[in-house]
C-alpha positions as CSV (number, residue, x, y, z in Angstrom):
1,X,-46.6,76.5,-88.3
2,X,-45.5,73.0,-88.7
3,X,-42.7,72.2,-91.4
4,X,-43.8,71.2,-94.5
5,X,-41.6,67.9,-94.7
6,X,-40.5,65.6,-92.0
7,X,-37.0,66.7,-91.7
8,X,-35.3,63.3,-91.7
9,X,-37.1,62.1,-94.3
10,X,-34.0,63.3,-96.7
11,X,-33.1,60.2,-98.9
12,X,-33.2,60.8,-102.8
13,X,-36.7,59.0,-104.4
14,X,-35.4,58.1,-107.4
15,X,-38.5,56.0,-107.8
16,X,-40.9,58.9,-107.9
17,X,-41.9,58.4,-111.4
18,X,-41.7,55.0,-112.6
19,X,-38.4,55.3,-115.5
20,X,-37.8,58.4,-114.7
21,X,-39.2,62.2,-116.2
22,X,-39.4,62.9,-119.8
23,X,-39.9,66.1,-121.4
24,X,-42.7,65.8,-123.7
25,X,-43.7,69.6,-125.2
26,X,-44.2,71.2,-121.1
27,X,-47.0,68.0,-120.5
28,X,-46.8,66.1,-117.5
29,X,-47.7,63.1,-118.7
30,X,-46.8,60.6,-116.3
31,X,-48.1,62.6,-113.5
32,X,-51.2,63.5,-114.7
33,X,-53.3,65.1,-111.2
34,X,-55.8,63.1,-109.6
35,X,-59.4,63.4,-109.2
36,X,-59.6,62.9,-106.1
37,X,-57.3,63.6,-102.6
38,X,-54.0,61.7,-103.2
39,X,-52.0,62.9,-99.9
40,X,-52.6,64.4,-97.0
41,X,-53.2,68.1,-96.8
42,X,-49.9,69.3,-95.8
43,X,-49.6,73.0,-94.3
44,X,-47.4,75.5,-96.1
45,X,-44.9,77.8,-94.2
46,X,-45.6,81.4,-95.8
47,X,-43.4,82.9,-97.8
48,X,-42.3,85.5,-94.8
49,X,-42.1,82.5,-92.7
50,X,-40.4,80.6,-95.5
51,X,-37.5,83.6,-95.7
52,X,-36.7,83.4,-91.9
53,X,-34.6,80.2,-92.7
54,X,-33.0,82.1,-95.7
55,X,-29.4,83.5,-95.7
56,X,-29.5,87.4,-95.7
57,X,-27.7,87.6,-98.9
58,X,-28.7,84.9,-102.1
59,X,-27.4,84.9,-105.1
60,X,-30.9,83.9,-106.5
61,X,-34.3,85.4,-104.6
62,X,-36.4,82.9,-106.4
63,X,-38.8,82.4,-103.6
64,X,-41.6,84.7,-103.8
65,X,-42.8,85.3,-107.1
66,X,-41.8,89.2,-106.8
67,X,-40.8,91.0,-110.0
68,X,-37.3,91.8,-109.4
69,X,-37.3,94.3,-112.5
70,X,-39.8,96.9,-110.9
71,X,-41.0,99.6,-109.8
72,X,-40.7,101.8,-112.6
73,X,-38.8,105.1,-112.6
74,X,-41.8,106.6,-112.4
75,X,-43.0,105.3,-109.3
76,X,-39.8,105.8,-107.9
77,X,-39.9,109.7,-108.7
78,X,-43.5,109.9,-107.3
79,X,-41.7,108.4,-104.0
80,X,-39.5,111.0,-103.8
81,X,-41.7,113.6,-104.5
82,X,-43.9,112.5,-101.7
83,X,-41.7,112.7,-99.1
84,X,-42.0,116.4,-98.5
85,X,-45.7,116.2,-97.6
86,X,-45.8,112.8,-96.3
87,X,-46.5,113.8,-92.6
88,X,-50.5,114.2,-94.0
89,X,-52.1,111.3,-94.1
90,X,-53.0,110.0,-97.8
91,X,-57.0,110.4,-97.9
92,X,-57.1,112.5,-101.1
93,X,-54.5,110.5,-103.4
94,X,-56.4,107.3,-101.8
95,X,-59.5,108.6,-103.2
96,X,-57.7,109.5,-106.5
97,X,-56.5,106.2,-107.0
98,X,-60.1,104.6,-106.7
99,X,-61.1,107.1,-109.2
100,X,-58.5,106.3,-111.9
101,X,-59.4,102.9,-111.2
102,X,-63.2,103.4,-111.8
103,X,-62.7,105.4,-115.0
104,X,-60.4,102.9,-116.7
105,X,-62.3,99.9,-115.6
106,X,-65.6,101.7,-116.4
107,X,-67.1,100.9,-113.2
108,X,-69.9,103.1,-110.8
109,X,-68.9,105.3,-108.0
110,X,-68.8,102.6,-105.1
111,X,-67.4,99.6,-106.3
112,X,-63.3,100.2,-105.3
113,X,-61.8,99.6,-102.4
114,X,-58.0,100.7,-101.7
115,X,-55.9,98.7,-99.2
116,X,-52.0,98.0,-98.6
117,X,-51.7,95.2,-100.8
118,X,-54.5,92.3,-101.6
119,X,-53.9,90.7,-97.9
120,X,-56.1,92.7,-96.0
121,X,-58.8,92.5,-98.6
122,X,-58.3,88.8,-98.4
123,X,-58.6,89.2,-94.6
124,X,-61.8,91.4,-94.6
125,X,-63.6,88.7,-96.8
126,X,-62.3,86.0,-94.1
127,X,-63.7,87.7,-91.4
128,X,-66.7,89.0,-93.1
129,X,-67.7,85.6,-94.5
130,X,-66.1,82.8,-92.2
131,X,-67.5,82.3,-89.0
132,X,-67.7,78.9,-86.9
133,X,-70.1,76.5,-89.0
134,X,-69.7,78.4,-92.7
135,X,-67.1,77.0,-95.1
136,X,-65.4,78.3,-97.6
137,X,-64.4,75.8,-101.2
138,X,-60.9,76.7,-102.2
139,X,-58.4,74.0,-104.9
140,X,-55.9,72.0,-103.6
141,X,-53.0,73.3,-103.5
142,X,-53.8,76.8,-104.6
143,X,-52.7,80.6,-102.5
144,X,-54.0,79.7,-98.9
145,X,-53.6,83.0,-97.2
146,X,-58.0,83.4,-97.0
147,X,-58.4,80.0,-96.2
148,X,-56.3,79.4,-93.6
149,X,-57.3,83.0,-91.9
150,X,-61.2,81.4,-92.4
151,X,-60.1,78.4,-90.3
152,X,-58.5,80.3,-87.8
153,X,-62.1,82.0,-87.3
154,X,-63.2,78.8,-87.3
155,X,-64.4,77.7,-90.3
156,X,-64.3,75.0,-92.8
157,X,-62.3,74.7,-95.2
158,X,-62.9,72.4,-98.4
159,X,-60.2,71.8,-100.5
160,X,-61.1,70.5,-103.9
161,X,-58.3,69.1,-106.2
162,X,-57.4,70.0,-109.1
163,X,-57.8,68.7,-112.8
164,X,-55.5,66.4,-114.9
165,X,-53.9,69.4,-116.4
166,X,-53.5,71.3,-112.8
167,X,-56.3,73.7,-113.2
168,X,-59.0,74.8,-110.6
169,X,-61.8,71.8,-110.7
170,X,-64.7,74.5,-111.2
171,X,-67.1,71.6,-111.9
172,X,-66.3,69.6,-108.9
173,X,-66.2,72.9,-106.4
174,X,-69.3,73.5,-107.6
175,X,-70.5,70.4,-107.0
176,X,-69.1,71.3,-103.3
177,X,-71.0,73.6,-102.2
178,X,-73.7,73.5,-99.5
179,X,-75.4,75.3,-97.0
180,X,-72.9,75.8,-95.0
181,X,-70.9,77.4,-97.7
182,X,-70.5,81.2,-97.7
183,X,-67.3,81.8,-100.2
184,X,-65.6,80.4,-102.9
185,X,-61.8,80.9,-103.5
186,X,-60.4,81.2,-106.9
187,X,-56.8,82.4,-107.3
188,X,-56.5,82.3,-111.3
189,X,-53.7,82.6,-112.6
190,X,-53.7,80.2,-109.7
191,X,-50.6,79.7,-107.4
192,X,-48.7,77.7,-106.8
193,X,-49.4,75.5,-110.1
194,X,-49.2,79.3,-112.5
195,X,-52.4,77.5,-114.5
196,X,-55.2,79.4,-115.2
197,X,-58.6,78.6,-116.0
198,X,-61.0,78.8,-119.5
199,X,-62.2,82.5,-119.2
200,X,-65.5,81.0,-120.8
201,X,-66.3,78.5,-118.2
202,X,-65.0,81.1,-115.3
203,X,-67.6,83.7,-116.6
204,X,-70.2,80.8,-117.1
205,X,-69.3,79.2,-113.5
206,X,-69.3,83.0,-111.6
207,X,-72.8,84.1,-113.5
208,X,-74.0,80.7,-112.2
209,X,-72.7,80.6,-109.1
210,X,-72.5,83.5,-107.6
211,X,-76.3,83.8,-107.3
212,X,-75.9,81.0,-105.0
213,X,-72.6,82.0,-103.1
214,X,-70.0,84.9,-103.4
215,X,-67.3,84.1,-105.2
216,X,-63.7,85.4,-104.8
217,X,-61.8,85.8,-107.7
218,X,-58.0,86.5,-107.0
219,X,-56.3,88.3,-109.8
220,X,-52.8,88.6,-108.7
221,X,-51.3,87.4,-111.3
222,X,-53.4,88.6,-114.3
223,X,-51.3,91.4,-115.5
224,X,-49.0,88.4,-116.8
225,X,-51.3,87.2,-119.4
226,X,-51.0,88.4,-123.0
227,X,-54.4,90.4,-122.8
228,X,-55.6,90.8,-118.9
229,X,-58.3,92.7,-120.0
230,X,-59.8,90.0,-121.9
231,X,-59.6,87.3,-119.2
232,X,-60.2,89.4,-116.1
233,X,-63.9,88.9,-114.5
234,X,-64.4,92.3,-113.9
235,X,-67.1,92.6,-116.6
236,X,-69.2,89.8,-114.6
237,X,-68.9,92.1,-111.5
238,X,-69.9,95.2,-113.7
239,X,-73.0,92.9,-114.8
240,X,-74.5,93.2,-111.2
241,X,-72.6,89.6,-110.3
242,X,-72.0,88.9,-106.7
243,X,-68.7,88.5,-107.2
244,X,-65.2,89.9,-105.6
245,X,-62.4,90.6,-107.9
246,X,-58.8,91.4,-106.0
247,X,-56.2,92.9,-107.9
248,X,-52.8,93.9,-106.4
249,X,-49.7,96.2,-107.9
250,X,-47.2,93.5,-106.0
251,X,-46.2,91.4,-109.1
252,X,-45.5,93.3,-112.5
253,X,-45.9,96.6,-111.1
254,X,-43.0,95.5,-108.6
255,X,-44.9,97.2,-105.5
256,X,-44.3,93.9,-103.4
257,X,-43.0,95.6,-101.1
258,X,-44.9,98.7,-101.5
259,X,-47.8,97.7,-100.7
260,X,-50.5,98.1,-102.8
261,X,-53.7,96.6,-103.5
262,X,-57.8,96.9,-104.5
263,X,-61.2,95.0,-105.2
264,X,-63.3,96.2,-107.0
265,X,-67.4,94.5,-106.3
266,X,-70.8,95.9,-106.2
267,X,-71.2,99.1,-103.7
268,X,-73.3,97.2,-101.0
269,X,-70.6,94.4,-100.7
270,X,-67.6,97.2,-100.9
271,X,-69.5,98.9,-97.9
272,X,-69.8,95.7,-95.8
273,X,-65.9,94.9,-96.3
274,X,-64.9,98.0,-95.8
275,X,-65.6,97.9,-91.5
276,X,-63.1,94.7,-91.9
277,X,-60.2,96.2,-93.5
278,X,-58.0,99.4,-92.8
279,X,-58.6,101.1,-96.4
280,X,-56.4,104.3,-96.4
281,X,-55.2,104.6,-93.0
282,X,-53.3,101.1,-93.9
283,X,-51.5,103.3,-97.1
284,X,-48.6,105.2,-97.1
285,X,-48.7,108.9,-98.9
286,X,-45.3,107.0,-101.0
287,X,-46.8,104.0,-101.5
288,X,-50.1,105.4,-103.4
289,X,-47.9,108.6,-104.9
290,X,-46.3,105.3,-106.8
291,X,-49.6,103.8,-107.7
292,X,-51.0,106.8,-109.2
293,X,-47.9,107.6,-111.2
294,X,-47.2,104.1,-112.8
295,X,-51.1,102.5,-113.1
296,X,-51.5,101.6,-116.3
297,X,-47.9,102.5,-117.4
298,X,-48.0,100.5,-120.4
299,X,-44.5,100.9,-121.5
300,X,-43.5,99.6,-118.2
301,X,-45.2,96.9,-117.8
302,X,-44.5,95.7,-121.2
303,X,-41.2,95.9,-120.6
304,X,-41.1,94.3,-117.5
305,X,-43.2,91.3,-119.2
306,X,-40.9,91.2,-121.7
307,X,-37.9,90.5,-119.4
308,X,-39.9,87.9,-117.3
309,X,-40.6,85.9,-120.3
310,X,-37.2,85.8,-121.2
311,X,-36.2,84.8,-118.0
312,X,-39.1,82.3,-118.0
313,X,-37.8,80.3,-121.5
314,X,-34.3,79.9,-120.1
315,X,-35.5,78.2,-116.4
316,X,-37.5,76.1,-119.5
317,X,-34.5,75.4,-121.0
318,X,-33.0,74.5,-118.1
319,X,-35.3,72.0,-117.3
320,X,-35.9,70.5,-120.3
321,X,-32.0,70.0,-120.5
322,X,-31.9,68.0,-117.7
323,X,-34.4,65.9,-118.4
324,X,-37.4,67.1,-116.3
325,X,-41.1,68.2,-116.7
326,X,-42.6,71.1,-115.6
327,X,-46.0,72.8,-115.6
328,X,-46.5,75.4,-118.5
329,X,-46.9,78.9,-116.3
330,X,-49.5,81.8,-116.7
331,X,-47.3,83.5,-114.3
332,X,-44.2,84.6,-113.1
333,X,-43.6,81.4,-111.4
334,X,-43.0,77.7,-113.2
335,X,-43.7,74.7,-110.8
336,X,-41.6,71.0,-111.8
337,X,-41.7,67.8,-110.6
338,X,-38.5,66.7,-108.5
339,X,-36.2,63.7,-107.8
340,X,-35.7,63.7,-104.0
341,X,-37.3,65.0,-100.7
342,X,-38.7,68.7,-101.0
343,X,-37.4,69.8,-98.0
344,X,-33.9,68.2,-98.9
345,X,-34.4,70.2,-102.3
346,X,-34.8,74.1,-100.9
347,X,-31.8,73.3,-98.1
348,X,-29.3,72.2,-101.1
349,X,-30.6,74.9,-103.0
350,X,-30.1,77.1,-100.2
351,X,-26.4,76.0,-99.8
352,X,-25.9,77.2,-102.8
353,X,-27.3,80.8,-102.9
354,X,-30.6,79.9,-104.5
355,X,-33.9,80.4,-102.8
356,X,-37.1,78.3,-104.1
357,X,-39.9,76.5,-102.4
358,X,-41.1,73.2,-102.4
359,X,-44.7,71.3,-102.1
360,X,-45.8,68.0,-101.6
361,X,-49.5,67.1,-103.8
362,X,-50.7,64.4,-106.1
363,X,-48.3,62.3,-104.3
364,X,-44.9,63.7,-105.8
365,X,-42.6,66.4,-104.6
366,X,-42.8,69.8,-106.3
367,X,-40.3,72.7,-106.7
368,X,-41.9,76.2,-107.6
369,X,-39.4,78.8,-108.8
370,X,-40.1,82.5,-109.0
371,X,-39.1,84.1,-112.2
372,X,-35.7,86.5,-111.4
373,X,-33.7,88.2,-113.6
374,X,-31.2,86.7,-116.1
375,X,-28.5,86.7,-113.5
376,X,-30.9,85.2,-110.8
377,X,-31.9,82.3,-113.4
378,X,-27.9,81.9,-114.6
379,X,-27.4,81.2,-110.3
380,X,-30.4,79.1,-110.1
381,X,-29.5,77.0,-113.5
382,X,-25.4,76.3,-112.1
383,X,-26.9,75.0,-108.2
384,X,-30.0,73.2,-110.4
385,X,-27.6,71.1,-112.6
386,X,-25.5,69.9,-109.5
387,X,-28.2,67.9,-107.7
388,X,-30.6,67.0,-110.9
């Protein structure tokens, strides 16, 4: 995959913003987003590509929006206590999962299906939907692992940009589709901006839409939100919708590397996904012992919101100390505006034990920063104040 910068092009753009960056109450005023393309659609490296160039021990992992706080004791215990029988293969603690999943959420028998993490369930639906003519309507930039697997099948991919305040366009991706289009991609919380979308215009958009066109809604990020429950589109998908809602235990839960994952959609779509992706044989008899112990561990994930946000108002500080913008977050990552070459950014970063990524939209250089813990954020604040 290409780099994301032209790597000579290192020389500080001091003339980015016209005077400079102001901090005006977390508003980016002076960069407000386009309405239309401003730059070239750049590829990004992923974030496994992205930590190949990494050095094997940072003082800040502030790359890949993980939750460095988790799992909870509980899960870990479950772990443990797995091992013994972990030569049999996981079908029955699969199948409770999906069932503790479809009593909470109050869902019918049918509509869950387990996987190691959301990226196979974004695979299936790439496969499933995204053949050679279809398209797929996605925001630019938003979390390109579907669309870029759609184009490798050889499909097209419409990027849409976002709003003034760096939210998913819904108006103008709807105003995208055609008949060629056979998904629409919506990561909300949406990464890498962290914004998120009016819940009432999502619900209005996905009843509208999805009798037209099956809509993906990605909720990675959704257990970061004061009340998830209240923003989460499940309800349109328990309404008979044709929509696809993705959920993953990778970010508060802290199952990154776990592995971990569901959607949950009407029965007929579950069963025509399910030939596209590797369900419980992809699980490990740890991996869901974890799941089934900490779902819905309220005092844990509380906790571990609780931390995040503290986290989240120093990097504020931070910024706001030295004079720059950055975009208010729905998530446990905060995306800024910066001063000099992206690619320059992340490798003087990197020389000082900090890892963060960088993107190039709306005609300005970007830094997104995962939220770490206090030590992490400390690290990243010390190697942020020597090049600002």
């Amino acid at each position: 995959m290409p780099s994301l910068m032209n790597r000579r092009n290192w020389l500080k753009t001091s003339s980015m913003v016209t005077g400079g960056l102001t901090f005006l109450s977390g508003s980016l005023s002076g960069l407000a987003a386009s309405a239309a393309p401003a730059t070239k659609s750049i590829k990004m490296l992923s974030d496994a590509e992205f930590e190949k160039g990494t050095q094997p021990q940072l003082k800040a992992r502030l790359f890949a929006n993980e939750n460095p706080f988790g799992p909870s004791e509980k899960a870990k215990q479950a772990i443990i206590g797995a091992l013994g029988t972990s030569y049999q293969y996981a079908f029955r603690d699969v199948q409770a999962m999906e069932d503790k999943i479809t009593e909470y959420e109050g869902l019918q028998k049918g509509m869950v299906l387990m996987a190691s993490g959301s990226s196979p369930i974004l695979m299936a639906a790439a496969m499933y939907f995204c053949k050679a003519g279809d398209s797929v309507i996605t925001g630019n930039p938003s979390y390109a692992d579907l669309p870029e697997r759609a184009e490798g099948f050889g499909a097209k991919v419409v990027k849409v940009p976002l709003t003034s305040d760096y939210k998913l366009d819904l108006e103008a991706m709807e105003k995208a589709i055609d008949s060629t289009t056979k998904l629409i991609y919506i990561c909300n919380p949406n990464n890498p901006t962290a914004t998120i979308v009016d819940t009432a215009k999502l619900k209005d958009f996905c009843e509208r839409v999805s009798k037209r066109v099956t809509v993906f809604i990605d909720e990675a990020y959704i257990d970061y939100l004061p009340d998830p429950q209240a923003t989460t589109l499940i309800e349109n998908v328990k309404k008979g919708q044709n929509i696809i809602v993705a959920r993953t235990f990778s970010k508060l839960y802290g199952f990154a590397g776990l592995r971990i994952g569901y959607m949950i959609a009407q029965p007929e779509m579950v069963k025509k996904l399910d030939p596209y992706c590797a369900g419980s044989m992809g699980i490990s008899a740890t991996s869901i012992a974890a799941a089934l112990a900490s779902y819905q561990d309220k005092e844990f994930l509380q906790g571990a919101l609780k931390k995040t946000l503290a986290s989240k108002e120093f990097l504020y500080n931070t910024l706001k100390q030295e004079g720059y913008e950055y975009i208010p977050s729905s998530a446990n990552f905060v995306m800024f505006p910066i001063k000099m070459d992206g690619k320059r950014f992340t490798d003087e970063m990197m020389k000082r034990g900090v890892g963060v990524r960088n993107w190039q939209f709306n005609n300005n250089q970007w830094c997104r920063v995962s939220i770490g813990r206090m030590d992490e954020m400390q690290a990243f604040a010390t190697a942020f104040k020597e090049l600002s």
